[in-house]
MILO-428287 format. One line per field, with one value per residue (C-alpha): residue in three letters; residue number from 1; y, x negated, z negated. Coordinates in steps of 0.2 Angstrom, whole numbers, plus 5000, padded with zeros to 4 digits. Each point is the difference from the previous one (the first is absolute). Last residue first. Layout:
BEGIN
r (ALA ...)
k (NUM ...)
py (Y ...)
px (X ...)
pz (Z ...)
END
This chain:
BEGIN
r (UNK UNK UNK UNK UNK UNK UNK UNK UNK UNK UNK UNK UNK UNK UNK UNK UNK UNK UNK UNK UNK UNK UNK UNK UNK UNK UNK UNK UNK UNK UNK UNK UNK UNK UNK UNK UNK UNK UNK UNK UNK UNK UNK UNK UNK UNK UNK UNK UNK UNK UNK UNK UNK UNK UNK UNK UNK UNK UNK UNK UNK UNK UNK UNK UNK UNK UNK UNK UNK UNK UNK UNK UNK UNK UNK UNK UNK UNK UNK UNK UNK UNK UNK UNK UNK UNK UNK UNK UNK UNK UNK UNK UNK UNK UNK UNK UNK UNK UNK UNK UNK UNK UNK UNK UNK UNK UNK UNK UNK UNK UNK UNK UNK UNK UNK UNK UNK UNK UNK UNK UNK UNK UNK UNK UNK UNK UNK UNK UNK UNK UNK UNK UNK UNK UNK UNK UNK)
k (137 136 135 134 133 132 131 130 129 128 127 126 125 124 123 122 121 120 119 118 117 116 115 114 113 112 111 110 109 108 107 106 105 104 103 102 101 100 99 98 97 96 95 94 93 92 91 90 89 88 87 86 85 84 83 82 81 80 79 78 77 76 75 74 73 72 71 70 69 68 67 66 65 64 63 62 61 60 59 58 57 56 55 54 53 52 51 50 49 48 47 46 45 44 43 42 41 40 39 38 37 36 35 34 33 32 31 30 29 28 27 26 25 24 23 22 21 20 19 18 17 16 15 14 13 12 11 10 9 8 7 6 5 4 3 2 1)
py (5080 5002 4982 5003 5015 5016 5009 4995 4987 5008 4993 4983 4989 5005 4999 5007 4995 4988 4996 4995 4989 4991 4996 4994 5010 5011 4997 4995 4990 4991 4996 4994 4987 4995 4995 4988 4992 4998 4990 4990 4995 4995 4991 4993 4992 4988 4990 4992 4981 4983 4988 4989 5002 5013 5013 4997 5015 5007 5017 4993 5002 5011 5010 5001 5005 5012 5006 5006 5008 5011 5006 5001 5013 5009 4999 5006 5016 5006 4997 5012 5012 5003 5000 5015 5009 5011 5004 5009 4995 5006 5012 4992 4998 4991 4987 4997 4998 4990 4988 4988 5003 4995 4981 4998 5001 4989 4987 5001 4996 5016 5001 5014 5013 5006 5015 5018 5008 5019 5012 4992 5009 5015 5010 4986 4995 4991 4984 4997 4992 4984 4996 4987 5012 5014 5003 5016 5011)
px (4908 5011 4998 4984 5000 4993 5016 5007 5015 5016 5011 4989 5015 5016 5014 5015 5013 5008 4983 4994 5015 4996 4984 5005 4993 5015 5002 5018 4995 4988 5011 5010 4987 4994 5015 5002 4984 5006 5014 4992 4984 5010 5011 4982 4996 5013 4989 5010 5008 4991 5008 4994 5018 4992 4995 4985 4990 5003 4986 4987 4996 4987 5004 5017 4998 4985 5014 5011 4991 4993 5016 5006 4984 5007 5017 4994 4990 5019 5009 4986 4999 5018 5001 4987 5014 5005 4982 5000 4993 4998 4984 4994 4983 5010 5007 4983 4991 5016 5000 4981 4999 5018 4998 4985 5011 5013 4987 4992 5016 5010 5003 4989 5008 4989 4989 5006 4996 4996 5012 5017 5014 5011 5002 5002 4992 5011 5006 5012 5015 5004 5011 5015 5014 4995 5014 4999 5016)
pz (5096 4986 4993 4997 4989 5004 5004 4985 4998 4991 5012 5005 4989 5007 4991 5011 4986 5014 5006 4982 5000 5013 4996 4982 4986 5000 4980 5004 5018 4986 4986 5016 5006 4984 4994 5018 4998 4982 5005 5014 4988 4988 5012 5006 4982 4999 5010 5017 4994 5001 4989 4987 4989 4988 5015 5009 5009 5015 5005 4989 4985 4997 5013 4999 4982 5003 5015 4987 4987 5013 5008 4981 4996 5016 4992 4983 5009 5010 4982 4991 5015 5000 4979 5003 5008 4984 4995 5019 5015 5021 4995 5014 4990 4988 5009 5008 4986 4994 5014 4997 4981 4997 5013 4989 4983 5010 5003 4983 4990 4995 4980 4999 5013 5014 4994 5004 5017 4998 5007 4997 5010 4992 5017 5011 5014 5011 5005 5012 4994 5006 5015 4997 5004 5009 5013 5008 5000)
END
């Protein structure tokens, strides 16, 4: 028996999947909205989503938009800022950062739009490329 604990599933396109790519929820802040435009094209055209997985793509878009949150802060602020008592302590800012570095890293193995996990569902991005396109020669 083969032991496949910890693997992800490898995404297929499914038989129910979105076909057109529907607009990024209204209460998402500009980064996350930006973060939807960029992957859902995508998504869709791998036929890999489904009305039922869009909360995947919603959680994956609010991490990145958290990722960019995150170093605003430590930018603006420094990387140690003071706390009440006049000491120097690391900005709160990088656990933020940490945690939703780590979100958006599985939301992306799940939506296979990690390296990785396109080599696991065999995702290759020149499979459909014509014959007269560059990237064929």
């Amino acid at each position: 028996m083969k032991h496949t604990a910890g693997r992800k599933a490898t995404p297929q396109p499914i038989a129910d999947a979105i076909r057109t790519v529907p607009q990024p929820p209204k209460h998402f802040p500009p980064a996350a909205k930006a973060e939807w435009k960029r992957v859902m094209p995508v998504l869709v055209e791998r036929r890999v989503i489904s009305v039922a997985d869009l909360h995947a793509v919603e959680r994956f878009c609010e991490a990145a938009a958290d990722i960019v949150d995150a170093r605003a802060a430590i930018a603006q602020y420094g990387a140690y800022v003071e706390n009440r008592l006049g000491e120097l302590k690391r900005n709160p800012a990088f656990a933020t950062l940490r945690e939703a570095t780590g979100e958006s890293r599985r939301w992306a193995a799940e939506l296979g739009l990690s390296p990785s996990s396109r080599s696991r569902a065999g995702v290759h991005e020149d499979q459909d490329a014509d014959d007269d396109s560059p990237l064929s020669m």
